[in-house]
N, C-alpha and C positions, 0 to 999 in steps of 0.2 A: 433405790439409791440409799435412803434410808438404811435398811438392812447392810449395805455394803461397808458402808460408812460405820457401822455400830460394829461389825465384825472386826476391825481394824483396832489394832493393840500395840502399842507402841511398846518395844523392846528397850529394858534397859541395859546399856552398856554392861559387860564384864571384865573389861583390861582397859589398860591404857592404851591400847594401839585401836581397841574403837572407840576411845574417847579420843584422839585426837590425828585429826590430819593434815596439820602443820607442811607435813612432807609429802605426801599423799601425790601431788602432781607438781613436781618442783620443776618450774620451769616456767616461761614470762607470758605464757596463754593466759590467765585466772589475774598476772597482775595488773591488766590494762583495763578490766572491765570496773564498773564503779564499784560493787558489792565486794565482789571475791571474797563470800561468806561461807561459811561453813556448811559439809558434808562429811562427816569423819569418819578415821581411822588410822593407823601412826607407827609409832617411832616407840624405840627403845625397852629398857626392859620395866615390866610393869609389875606393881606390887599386890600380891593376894586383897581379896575382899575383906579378908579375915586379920592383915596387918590394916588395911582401911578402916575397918571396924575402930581396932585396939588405939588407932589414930585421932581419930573421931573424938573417941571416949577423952584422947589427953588434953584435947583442942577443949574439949566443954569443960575442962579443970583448969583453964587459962593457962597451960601453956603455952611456947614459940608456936608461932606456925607449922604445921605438922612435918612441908618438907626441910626444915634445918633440925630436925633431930635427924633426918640422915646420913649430916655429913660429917660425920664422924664415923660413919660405920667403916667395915673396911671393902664392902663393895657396895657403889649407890646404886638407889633405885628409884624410879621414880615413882610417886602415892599416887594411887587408884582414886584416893579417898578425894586428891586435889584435882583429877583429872576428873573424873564424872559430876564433882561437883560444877565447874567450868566449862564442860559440855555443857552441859545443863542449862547455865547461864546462855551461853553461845547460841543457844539454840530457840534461843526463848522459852523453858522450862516447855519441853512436848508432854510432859505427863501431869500440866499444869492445870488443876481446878478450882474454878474462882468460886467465892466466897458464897455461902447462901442467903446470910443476910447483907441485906439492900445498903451497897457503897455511899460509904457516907463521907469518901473523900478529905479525911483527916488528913492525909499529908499534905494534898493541898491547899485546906482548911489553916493547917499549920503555918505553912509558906505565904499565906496571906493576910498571917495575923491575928486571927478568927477564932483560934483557939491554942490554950498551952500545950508544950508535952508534955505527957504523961509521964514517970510521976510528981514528977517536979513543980509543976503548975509552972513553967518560964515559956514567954512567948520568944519569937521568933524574933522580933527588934531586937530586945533584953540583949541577947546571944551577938547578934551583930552590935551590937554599940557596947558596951561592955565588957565581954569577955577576949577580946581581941590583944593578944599576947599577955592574957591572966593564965597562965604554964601549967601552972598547981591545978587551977580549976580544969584547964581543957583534958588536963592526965587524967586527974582521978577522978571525975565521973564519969561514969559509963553505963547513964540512959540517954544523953543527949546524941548519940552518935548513929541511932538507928532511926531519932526524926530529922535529922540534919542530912542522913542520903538515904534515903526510902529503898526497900527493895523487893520482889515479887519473891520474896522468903522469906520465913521468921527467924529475928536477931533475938540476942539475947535478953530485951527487953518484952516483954510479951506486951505492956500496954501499947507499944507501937502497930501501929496496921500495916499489912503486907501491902504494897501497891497491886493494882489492877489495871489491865491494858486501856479500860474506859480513863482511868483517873492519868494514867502515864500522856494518854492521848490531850486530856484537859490541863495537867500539867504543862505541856510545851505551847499549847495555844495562850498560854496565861503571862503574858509580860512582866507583871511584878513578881509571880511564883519565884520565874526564871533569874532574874536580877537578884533576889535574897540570897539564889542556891548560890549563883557566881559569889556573892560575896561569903559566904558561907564556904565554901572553898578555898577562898583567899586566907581564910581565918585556922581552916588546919593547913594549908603548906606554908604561911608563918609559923604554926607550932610546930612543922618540922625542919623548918628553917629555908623553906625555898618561895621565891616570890614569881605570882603570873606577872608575865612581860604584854602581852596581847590578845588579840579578838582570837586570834586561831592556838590560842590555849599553849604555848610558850613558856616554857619556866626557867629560870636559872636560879644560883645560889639567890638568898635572901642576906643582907648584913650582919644577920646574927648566926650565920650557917654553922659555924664552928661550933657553938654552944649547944646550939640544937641539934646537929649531925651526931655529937658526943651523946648525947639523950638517946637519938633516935638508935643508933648504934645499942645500947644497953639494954632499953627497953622494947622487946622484940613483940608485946602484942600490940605495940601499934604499924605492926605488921598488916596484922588480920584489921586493922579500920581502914589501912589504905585499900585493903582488896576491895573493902566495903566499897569506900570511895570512888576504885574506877569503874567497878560495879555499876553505882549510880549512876555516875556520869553518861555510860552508855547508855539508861533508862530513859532519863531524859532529858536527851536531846544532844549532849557534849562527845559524843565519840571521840570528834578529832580531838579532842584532851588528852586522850588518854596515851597517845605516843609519846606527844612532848615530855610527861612525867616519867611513864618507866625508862626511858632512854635515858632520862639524865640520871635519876637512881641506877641505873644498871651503871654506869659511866664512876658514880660514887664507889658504886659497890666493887668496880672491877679493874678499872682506871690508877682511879684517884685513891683508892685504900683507905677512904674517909667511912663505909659502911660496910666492912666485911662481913657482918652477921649478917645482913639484910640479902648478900647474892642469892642463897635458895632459896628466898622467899620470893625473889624477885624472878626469877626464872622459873619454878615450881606455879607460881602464882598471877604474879603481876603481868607477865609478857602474854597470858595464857586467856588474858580477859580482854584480849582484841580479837573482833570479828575476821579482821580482814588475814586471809593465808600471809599474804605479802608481806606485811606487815609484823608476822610474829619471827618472820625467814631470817627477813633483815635482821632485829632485834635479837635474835638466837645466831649467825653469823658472826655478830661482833661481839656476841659474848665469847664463843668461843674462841674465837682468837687470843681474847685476852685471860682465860679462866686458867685459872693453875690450883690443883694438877692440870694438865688437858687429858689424861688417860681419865677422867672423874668425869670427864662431859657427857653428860648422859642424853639430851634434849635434842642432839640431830646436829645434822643432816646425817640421812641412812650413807651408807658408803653406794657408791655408784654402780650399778652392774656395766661390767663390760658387754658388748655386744659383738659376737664373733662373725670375723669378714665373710662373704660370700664366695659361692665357689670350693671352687678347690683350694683355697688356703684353710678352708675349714676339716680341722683333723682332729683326734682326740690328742690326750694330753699325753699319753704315753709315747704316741707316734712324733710330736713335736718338740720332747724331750729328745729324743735320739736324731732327728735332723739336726736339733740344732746344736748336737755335741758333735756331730760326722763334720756338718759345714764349719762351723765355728765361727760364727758371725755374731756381730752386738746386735743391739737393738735396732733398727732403722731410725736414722735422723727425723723421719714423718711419724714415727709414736712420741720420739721428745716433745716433739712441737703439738701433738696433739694434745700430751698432757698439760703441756702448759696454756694453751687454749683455753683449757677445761678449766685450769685454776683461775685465769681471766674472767673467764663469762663468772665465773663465783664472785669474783667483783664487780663486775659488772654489772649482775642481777641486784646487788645490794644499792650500787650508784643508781640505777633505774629506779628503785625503791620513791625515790624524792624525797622521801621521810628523813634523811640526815641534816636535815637545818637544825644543828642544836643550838641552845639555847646562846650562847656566846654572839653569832650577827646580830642575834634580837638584840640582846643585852647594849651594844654598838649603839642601836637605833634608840634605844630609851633612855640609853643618858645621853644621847644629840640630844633628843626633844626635851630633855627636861623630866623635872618629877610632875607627876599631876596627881592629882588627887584622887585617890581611891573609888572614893563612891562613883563621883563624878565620871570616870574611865570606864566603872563598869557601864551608867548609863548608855555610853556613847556603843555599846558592841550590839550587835544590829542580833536580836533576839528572834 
């Protein structure tokens, strides 16, 4: 067994269509089950290794996020470089190997107080009790942002430590860890202007939306801290967070016209760091609807193969040309309705989703109840 096991090599992706299979079995089998996680392969056209590369290299000089340099070109495509990196994620990094010296649980360590980040020497209260809509501070530094959401890969601050499935594992069994990070997330979507509504991670505008949406609009590498962000979230413990957020940025971004820079990073990226198939279907469905150009949509759904009747209605295309110039008959009344059938269940599958409670009912529900107090709110969400 041994031996077997050791012979086994994990392949890595070369396109974007085996990084991703968003579309792979589109249809309501995968979305009833609890996972409906990841097995890829995909969609659309995908960008060389060697534009991934040159990507890369522009991402580590602090540019935008790498997929809004393409929407300007004059045909898009989608980056290899964002797609394998998100596999990657998706999948639990498979070609992932832990650390050889003995975990010493710094993030956690971190999250409990125990010790500062590096290099700063600031603990983890410090952060929660004072820096909570200090702007200037949360923009321009950038060490705090790699111990603030940990990840099993190295950011751009190297004193930060990578998590470890042991520590990710100790991290969610830890009730005070978990309550810092919640608040600690409260803390960047005030700095982008959106405030949590609830336990099941709910977001709508925040009161300062406009000032900050304007921010966040301009300055696009806090792009790359949200991916960080929903990143983390998935790590430990917050999945169902991470709909409520891309849904309402995508909404911003595609809706509302309040974050236009931010759609390719939001589609490119942010839709791209949920596990669940169902889940990314929905979110890429109602992009598309609303995305302009629509000939620009690159993300899916694949167009539908037809499937030819049985029998004797099955003929080539030459032979079906000339019947139906001899007969000269339209279409049959039972193709209209099929088509539209098909455009139905497209709705349909998105209504089944149940992931459309945007934020707007929550919002209803928390100004009945009142304001309550931050901290105190988050104590009450059942960890």
């Amino acid at each position: 067994m041994g031996n077997l096991m050791g012979s086994w090599r994990y392949k890595e992706p070369s396109t974007v269509e085996e990084c991703d299979s968003t579309w792979e079995t589109d249809s309501e089998s995968d979305e009833h089950q609890p996972g409906g996680e990841e097995e890829d392969s995909g969609i659309s056209e995908s960008m060389s290794p060697a534009d991934a590369v040159r990507g890369a290299e522009q991402l580590d000089h602090g540019s935008p996020q790498f997929g809004d340099m393409m929407e300007s070109s004059t045909r898009m495509k989608r980056s290899f470089y964002a797609a394998k990196d998100l596999y990657k994620y998706r999948h639990s990094y498979p070609n992932y190997k832990e650390p050889r010296q003995p975990n010493e649980y710094r993030n956690l360590r971190f999250y409990l107080n125990k010790i500062p980040l590096v290099p700063d020497g600031i603990y983890i209260e410090e952060i929660l009790t004072k820096w909570r809509g200090d702007y200037d501070k949360l923009e321009h530094n950038h060490t705090y942002i790699q111990w603030l959401f940990p990840l099993r890969e190295q950011g751009l601050n190297f004193y930060a430590q990578e998590l470890t499935q042991d520590e990710i594992k100790e991290f969610q069994s830890t009730r005070e860890a978990k309550r810092r990070f919640l608040l600690a997330y409260t803390i960047m979507l005030d700095f982008f202007g959106i405030k949590l509504l609830d336990k099941n991670g709910n977001v709508a505008r925040a009161p300062n939306w406009q000032d900050r949406f304007q921010h966040l609009n301009e300055s696009q590498h806090n792009y790359l801290r949200i991916t960080r962000i929903l990143k983390s979230l998935g790590e430990l413990g917050f999945e169902s967070f991470k709909l409520p957020l891309v849904r309402l940025l995508l909404e911003e971004a595609l809706l509302e016209g309040t974050l236009p820079n931010m759609r390719h990073s939001a589609l490119e990226y942010f839709v791209y760091t949920l596990r669940q198939h169902a889940q990314r279907r929905a979110l890429l469905r109602f992009a598309q609807r609303h995305y302009q150009p629509p000939e620009n949509f690159i993300w899916g759904p694949p167009k539908k193969k037809r499937i030819p009747a049985s029998g004797s209605a099955v003929m080539k295309a030459g032979k079906n040309e000339v019947v139906e110039r001899s007969v000269g008959k339209a279409r049959s009344p039972r193709e209209g309705r099929n088509n539209l059938l098909e455009r139905e269940a497209d709705d349909m599958d998105e209504r089944k989703s149940g992931e459309w409670k945007t934020a707007k009912s929550s919002k209803v529900l928390q100004e009945g109840r009142g304001r309550v107090d931050l901290e105190e709110y988050i104590e009450t969400i059942p960890l």
